[in-house]
C-alpha positions, 0 to 999 in steps of 0.5 A: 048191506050196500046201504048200511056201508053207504051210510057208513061212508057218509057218516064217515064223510061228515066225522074226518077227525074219526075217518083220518083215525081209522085210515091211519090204524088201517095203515100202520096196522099195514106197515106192522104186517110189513114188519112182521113178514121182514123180521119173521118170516124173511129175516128168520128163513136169511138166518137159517141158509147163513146157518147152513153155510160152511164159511163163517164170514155170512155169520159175521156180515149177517148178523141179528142186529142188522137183519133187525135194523134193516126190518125197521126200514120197510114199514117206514117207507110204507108209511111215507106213501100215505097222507093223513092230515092236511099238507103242512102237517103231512110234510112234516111227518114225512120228514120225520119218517125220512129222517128214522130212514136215515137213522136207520141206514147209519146204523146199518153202516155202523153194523156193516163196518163192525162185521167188516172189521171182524172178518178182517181181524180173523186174517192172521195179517191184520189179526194184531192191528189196531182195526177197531181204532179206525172203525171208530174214527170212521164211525165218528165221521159217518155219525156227524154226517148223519146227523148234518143230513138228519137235521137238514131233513128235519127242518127242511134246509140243504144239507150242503149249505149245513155242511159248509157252515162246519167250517164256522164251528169247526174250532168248537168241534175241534175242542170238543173232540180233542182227545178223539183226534190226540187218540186217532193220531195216537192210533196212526202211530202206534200201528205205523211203528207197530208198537203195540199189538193185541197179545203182546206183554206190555209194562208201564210202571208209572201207571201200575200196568204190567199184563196182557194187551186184550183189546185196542180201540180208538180212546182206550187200550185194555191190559190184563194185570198178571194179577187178573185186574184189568187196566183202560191206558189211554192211547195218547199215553202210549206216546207220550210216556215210554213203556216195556213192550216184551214182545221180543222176548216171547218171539225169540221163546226165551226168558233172561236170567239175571241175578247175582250170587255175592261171594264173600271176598274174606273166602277168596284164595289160591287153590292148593294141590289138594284142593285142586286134586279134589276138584278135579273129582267134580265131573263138570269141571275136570278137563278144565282142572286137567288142561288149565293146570297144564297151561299155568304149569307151562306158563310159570316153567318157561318164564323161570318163575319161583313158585315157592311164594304164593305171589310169584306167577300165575295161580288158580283162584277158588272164585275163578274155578267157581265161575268155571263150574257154573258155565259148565253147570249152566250148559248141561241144563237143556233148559238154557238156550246156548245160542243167545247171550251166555254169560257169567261175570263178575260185578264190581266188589262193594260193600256186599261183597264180589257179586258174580253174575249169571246172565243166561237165557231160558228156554221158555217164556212161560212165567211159571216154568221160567221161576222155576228154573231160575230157582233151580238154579240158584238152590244148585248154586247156594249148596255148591258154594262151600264145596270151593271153600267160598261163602255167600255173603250176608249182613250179620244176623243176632246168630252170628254176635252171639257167636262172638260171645 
């Protein structure tokens, strides 16, 4: 038996081509082991105790694609502790291993970055800030470092006299990463003003978005459309043009109505004693009726006015009584908020017709219930108006010309 290994040393001895082949199968089948023993068995037994655990931030901090990344790094420093061919060539293969070392701890830094901004985002204080931009810019960063010190190793030259010699590209660089540094300024402002957050309804008509903000990142901001379709705004273009942001609306809960009902002018006149009688009937308005009455009443007695002429004094009007009930209407409504602006008013008359306008708020901001109330309203509205006498205005209508035959 000592012979035949004698032998086969000596045969061995005078084959170096076939001895390095074997001595580097023993050794990369020794840093498959290695590989095998991290990501099996230490990596999986890591993820079973992160498992285990109540807190959710080692879930984040630890995840696969780290643990599997940092698995590679093993192997390959166990690579680097054997020579297989003469120096020249060893030193190059050493600098290659060196330099996937490298590659690898960048990664592993990107991994660790990524998990960071994660757990950071899950605190209600930075869960609407733009995180994900600056881990991008940092990324950057770290990645042209790393690839400076790849490069230096690779070839063997300093990695400071590298890095200093940036400075003579540095007008390429900063053509070449235009927009990442427009995007980064873009960041910085956005979050300083705090313009934008994620969540938050923004409208920018000139680029067809209207919808949810869902993620924002260095380059791009990702709206949800309320028609489901999904817009990327670049984030520059949040600065250079204006938008909507309706953040202020959802944080106070409410939702402004604002429309117009046109009152045709030919409808408008003085109420009658029986139409005020008759008005005074209308639950919501007859304290009104009551008091007002008196006050004009009052008002005409004592400056001696002669109200046998309608245009002598002072009169209730059929569209001012309109306006009443409204307020009155609109206030018994639990689905108006009081406490913000409440407002009926009438617009200049045009060629529509005397526009009076509710300006009000509703209780929600929930897009559904808001349209439902709005229409509510005015369905309650369109019906109400000839019980004043009043007409809603509208264009004639081929009903209306065969009428006049």
């Amino acid at each position: 038996m000592e012979t035949t290994i004698n032998n086969f040393s000596e045969w061995l001895q005078v084959n170096p081509l076939l001895y390095t082949l074997i001595k580097g199968a023993i050794i990369v089948l020794g840093a498959f082991l290695i590989y095998l023993i991290t990501h099996k068995i230490l990596i999986t037994s890591v993820r079973k105790i992160v498992a285990k655990t109540k807190t959710e931030f080692d879930d984040i901090l630890l995840k696969e694609k780290l643990l599997r990344r940092f698995s590679y790094i093993l192997p390959i420093i166990f690579l680097q502790q054997f020579t297989f061919f003469n120096s020249g060539i060893d030193t190059k293969i050493d600098n290659i291993l060196e330099a996937m070392v490298a590659l690898f701890i960048i990664l592993i830094i990107n991994s660790l970055l990524d998990s960071f901004v994660e757990i950071i985002s899950k605190f209600e204080k930075f869960k609407d800030r733009p995180l994900k931009s600056y881990a991008q810019v940092i990324k950057i960063i770290i990645i042209i470092i790393g690839a400076i010190l790849i490069f230096g190793i690779i070839t063997g030259q300093n990695f400071w006299s590298l890095f200093a010699g940036l400075g003579a590209i540095s007008a390429v660089l900063l053509l070449v990463f235009k927009d990442t540094i427009m995007a980064f300024v873009a960041s910085i402002q956005i979050a300083s003003y705090d313009l934008v957050k994620v969540g938050d309804w923004i409208e920018i008509p000139s680029l067809g978005v209207d919808g949810d903000v869902m993620d924002m990142a260095l380059h791009t901001i990702k709206v949800r459309n309320f028609d489901k379709t999904i817009t990327t705004v670049p984030t520059n273009k949040l600065i250079e043009q204006s938008f909507k942001n309706w953040r202020g609306m959802q944080n106070t809960g409410s939702r402004r109505i604002k429309r117009a009902i046109y009152i045709d002018i030919s409808s408008i006149k003085f109420l009658s004693d029986e139409m005020i009688n008759r008005f005074s009937k209308f639950q919501l308005i007859s304290e009104y009726l009551k008091d007002k009455k008196d006050e004009v009443e009052n008002d005409n007695n004592e400056k001696g006015v002669d109200t046998s002429e309608l245009v002598n004094g002072r009169r209730l009007t059929n569209v001012g009584t309109f306006r009443e009930y409204l307020k009155a209407y609109l206030r018994s409504r639990s689905d108006i908020n009081d406490n913000l602006t409440f407002l009926i008013r009438q617009l200049s008359p045009g060629a529509e017709g005397l526009p009076i306008e509710i300006y009000v708020f509703a209780n929600t901001t929930d897009w559904v219930k808001y349209e439902e109330i709005q229409s509510d309203i005015f369905d309650h509205l369109m019906a109400i108006v000839p019980q004043f006498e009043l007409k809603v205005f509208q264009n004639p209508t081929g009903n209306d010309f065969r009428k006049l035959n």
